[in-house]
Structure formats: structure tokens, C-alpha cells
C-alpha positions as CSV (number, residue, x, y, z in Angstrom):
1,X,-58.6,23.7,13.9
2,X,-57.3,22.7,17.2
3,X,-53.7,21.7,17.7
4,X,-52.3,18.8,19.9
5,X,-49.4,18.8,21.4
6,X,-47.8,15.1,22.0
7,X,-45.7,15.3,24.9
8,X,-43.0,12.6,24.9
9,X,-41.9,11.7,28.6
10,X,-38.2,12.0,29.0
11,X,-36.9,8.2,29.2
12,X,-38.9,7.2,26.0
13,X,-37.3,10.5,24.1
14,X,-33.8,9.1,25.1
15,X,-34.4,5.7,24.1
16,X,-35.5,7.4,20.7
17,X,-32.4,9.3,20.7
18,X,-30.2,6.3,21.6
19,X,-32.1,4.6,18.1
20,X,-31.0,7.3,16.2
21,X,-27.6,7.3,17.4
22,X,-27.3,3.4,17.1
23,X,-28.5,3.6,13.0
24,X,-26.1,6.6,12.6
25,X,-22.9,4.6,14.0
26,X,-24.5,1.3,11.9
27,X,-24.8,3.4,9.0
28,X,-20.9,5.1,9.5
29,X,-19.8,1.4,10.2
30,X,-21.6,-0.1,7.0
31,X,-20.0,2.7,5.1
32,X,-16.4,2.0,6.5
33,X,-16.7,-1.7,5.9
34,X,-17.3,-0.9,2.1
35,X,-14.2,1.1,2.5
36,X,-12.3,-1.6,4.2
37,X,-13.7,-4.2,1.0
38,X,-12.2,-1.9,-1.1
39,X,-8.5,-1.6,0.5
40,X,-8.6,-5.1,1.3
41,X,-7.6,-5.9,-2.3
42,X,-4.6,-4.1,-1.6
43,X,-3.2,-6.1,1.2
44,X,-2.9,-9.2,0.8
45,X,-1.2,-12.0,3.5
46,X,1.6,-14.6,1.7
47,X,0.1,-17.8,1.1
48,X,1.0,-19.9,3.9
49,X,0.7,-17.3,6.6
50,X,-0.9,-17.5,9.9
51,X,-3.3,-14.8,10.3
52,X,-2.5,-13.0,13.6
53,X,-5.2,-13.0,16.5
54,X,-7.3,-10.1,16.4
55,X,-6.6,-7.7,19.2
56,X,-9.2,-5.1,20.3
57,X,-8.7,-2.0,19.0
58,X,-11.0,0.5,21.1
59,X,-11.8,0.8,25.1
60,X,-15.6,0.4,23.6
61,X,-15.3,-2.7,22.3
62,X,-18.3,-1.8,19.9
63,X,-18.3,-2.4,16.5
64,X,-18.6,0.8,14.6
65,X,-16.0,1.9,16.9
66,X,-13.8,-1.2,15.9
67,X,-14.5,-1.1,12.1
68,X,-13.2,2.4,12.5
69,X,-10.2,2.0,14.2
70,X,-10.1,-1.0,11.8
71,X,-10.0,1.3,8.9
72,X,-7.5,3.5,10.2
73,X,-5.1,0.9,10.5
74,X,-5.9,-0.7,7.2
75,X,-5.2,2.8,5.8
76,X,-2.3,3.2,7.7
77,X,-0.9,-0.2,6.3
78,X,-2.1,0.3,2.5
79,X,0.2,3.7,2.8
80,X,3.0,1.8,3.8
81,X,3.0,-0.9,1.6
82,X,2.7,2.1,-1.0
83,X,6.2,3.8,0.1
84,X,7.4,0.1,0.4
85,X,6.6,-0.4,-3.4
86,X,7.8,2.8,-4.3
87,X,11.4,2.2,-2.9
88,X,11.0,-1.2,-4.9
89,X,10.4,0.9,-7.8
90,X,13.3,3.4,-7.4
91,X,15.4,0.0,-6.6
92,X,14.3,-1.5,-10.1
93,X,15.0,1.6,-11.6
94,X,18.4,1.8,-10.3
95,X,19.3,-1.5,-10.9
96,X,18.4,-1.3,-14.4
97,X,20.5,2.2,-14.8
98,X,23.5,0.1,-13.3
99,X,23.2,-2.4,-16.1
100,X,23.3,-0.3,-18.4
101,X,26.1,1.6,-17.7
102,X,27.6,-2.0,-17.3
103,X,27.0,-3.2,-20.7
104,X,28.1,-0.1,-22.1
105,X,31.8,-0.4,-20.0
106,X,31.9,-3.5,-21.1
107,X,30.9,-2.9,-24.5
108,X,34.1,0.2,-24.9
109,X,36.3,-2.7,-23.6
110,X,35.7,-4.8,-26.5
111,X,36.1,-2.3,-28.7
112,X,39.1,-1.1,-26.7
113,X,40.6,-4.7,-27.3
114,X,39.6,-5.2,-30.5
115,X,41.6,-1.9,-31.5
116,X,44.7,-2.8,-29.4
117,X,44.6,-6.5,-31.4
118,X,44.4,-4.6,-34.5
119,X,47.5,-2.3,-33.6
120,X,49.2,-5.6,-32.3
121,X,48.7,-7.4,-35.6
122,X,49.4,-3.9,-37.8
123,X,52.9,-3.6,-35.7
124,X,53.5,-7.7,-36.3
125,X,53.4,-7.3,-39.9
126,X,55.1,-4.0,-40.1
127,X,58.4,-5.5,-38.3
128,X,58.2,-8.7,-40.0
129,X,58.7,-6.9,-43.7
């Protein structure tokens, strides 16, 4: 059997190597935008607020370069609002631990009163016999 070789010339070979890199970043980008679906559900805006214009993010200007550097920041703003909620959450918890030690002062003072009152009365009716 005789072989043939297909010879490719050069600027159709880049053009096919420029495709192949144009469905890689499409397929990167597609991939990161499922990503930023998923974190979205994380951030959320307060009802009433003006979204912000959207500044460029790369030199490119291309897409799958801005849905990366998209991501990053989403990421970047997803771990923040986590050590935000944490400090909430040490916050609560300290709040809570100050209440109850509140209660519980205030809880030996009643008893503290209600003891001196019953020493006041005992000492009343001891010196009026």
C-alpha cells in the first residue's frame, strides 16, 4: 500500500492551531462560568442596591480571560464574606456567653437579697421579743 503524505501549508496549520486554542479558552471559560453560577449563590447584593459598573478586568479584554479574572475576584469576595461571618459568629457566641454570665450575677443578687431580707426580718423579731 502506498502512503500519502498531506502537507498542510503553514498559515492554514496556524489558523487550525488558533481553533484549537479558541475552543480550549471557550471550554476553560464555560467551565468557570459554571463555577461562578455556583458562588453566586453565595453573594448576594441588599435589595435596593445599585449594581456597580463593570470595570474591565484584564489588558485582553477577552472573555475567557474576563470570566477568569471574574472568578478570582468572586472567590476572593466569597472568602471574605466567609471570615466576615465567622467574626459574626464568634460575636454571637460572645454575646450570648455575656448574658449568661449576666443572668447568673443577677440571679446570686436575688438570692443575696432575699437572704439579707430574711436576716433583716429574723433580727426584727428577735429584738422585738
Amino acid at each position: 500500500m502506498a502512503t500519502s503524505d498531506i502537507v498542510i501549508p503553514n498559515d492554514l496549520q496556524q489558523l487550525l492551531t488558533e481553533r484549537q486554542r479558541i475552543q480550549e479558552d471557550q471550554t476553560q471559560a464555560s467551565s468557570q462560568m459554571a463555577r461562578i453560577e455556583q458562588l453566586a449563590t453565595q453573594v448576594r447584593a441588599p435589595a435596593g442596591l445599585q449594581p456597580e459598573p463593570v470595570q474591565l478586568l484584564t489588558i485582553d479584554n477577552l472573555p475567557p480571560a474576563e470570566i477568569g479574572a471574574a472568578l478570582g475576584h468572586l472567590e476572593a469576595e466569597v472568602r471574605t464574606i466567609g471570615a466576615a461571618q465567622q467574626g459574626i459568629d464568634q460575636d454571637h457566641a460572645e454575646i450570648a456567653d455575656i448574658l449568661r454570665r449576666a443572668k447568673n450575677r443577677t440571679t446570686m443578687l436575688i438570692a443575696a437579697a432575699i437572704i439579707a431580707a430574711i436576716v433583716v426580718i429574723a433580727l426584727v423579731f428577735m429584738v422585738i421579743r
